[in-house]
N, C-alpha and C positions, 0 to 999 in steps of 0.2 A: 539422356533426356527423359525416358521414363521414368526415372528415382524422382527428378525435378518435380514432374508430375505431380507423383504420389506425393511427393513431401508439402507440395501445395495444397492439394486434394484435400488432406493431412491437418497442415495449420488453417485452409478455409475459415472454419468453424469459430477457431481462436479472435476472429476478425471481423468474420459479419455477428453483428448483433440479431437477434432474432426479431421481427416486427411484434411491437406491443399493442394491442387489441385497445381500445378508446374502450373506456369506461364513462360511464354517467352518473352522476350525484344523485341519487330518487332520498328524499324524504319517509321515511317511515316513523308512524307514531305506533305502539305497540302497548296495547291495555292485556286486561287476562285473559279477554274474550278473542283476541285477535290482533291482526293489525290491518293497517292501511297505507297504501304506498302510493305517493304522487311526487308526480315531473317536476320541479326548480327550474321557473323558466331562466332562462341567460338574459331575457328580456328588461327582467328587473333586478340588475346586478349586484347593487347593495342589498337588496332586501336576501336576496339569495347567497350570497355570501356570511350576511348577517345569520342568516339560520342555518347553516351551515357549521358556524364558529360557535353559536350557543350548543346545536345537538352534540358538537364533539367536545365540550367543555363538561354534556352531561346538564346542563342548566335546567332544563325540565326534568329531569329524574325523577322530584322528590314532589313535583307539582301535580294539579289537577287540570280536568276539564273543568274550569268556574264557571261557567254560563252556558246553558244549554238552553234553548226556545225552538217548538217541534215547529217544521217549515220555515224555519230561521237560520241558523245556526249552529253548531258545535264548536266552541271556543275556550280555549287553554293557554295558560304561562300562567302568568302574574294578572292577579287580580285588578280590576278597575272599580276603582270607588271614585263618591263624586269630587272628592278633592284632585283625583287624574288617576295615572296609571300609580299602584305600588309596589315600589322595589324594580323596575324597569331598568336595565343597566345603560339604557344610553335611547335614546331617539333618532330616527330618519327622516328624510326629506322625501317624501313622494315619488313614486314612480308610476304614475298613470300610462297607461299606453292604450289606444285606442282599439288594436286586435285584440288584449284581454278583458274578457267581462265575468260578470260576477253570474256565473251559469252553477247548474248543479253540482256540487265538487271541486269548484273553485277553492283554493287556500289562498287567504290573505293575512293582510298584519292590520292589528287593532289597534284603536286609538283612542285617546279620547278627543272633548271638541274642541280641539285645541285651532286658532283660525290656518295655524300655518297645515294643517292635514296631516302633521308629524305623525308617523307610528311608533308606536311601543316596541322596542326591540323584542321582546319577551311575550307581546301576546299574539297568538293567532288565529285562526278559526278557519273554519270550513264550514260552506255554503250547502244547506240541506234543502232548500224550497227547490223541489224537482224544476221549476219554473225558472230560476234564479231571481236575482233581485236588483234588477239593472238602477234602482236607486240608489245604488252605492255604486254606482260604476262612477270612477274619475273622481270618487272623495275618498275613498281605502283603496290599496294597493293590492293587488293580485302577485303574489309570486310562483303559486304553482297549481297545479291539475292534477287532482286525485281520479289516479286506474285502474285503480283497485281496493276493494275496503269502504264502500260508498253502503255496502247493506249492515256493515259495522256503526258508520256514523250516524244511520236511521235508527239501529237500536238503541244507541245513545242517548238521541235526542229524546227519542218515548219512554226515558228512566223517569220515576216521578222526581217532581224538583220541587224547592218551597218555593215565595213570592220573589226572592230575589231572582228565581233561576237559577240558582245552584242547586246539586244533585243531591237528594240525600243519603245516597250511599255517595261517596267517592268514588272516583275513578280515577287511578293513577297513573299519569304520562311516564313510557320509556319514551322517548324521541331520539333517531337515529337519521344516520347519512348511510345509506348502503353502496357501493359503486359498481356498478352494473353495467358489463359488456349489452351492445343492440340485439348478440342471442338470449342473455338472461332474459330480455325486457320483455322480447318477441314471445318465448314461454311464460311470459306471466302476463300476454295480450295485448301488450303494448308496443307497438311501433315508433321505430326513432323516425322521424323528419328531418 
């Protein structure tokens, strides 16, 4: 009976699988000066899915932040001109939700004034007015919460820009998906829910 034992003891290992740790999708956009890391909410599942499938595609790599306005905004992909968005690979249907608002470090998806509220796959922004800007609450779509990199998107926004609001230096988007155990997150001050 003791050999049985040991030889169980033995194959255990072969059998049980080890439990795998839940990871989370955090969004990271990465310029020279730093980055910035925010939450994808589950909330807004297409949108979140959608930016998800462009960072691991690389689709922002070669892009900019196009529009910067201080106490406004910091916003990047594809450009909006006033004919709509250009070069956007596909449009969305809305996802308002009444728990997200458009508070300071909000990320959402850009549009133009299209009546159905469709977003641009391709553009985004984040919300710099320390105050937010509850006038876009329930007309642009909220997909995630920036928790770190909020003193990056201030320096941003204070780069000088011409009339359009574009930057006159450039700044070039890397945009990533990182997947982060609740201990990565925790060390970097963030709490899962």
């Amino acid at each position: 009976m003791p050999t049985l034992l040991a030889l169980f003891a033995y194959l255990l290992p072969f059998f049980v699988q080890p439990e795998v740790e839940k990871t989370y999708p955090i969004g990271q956009i990465k310029v020279d000066s730093g980055e910035v890391l925010f939450w994808l909410y589950d909330e807004t599942p297409v949108h979140k899915a959608s930016f998800i499938k462009l960072a691991n595609e690389g689709y922002w790599d070669t892009l900019t932040f196009n529009r910067v306005i201080n106490n406004f905004v910091a916003q990047g992909g594809c450009p909006d001109t006033p004919a709509g968005f250009a070069g956007s690979p596909y449009l969305l249907k809305p996802e308002f939700n009444p728990a997200i608002r458009h508070v300071y470090g909000a990320v959402g998806a850009g549009r133009d004034n299209n009546p159905d509220k469709l977003s641009a796959g391709c553009q985004f922004y984040v919300v710099q007015n320390k105050k937010g800007l509850p006038r876009l609450d329930d007309n642009y779509t909220i997909f995630g919460q920036v928790f770190k990199g909020m003193d990056l998107i201030d320096a941003i926004v204070a780069v000088k820009s011409d009339s359009t609001n574009t930057l006159l230096t450039p700044i070039k988007l890397d945009i990533n998906v990182l997947n982060l155990t609740a201990g990565d997150l925790k060390k970097l001050g963030y709490s899962v829910k």
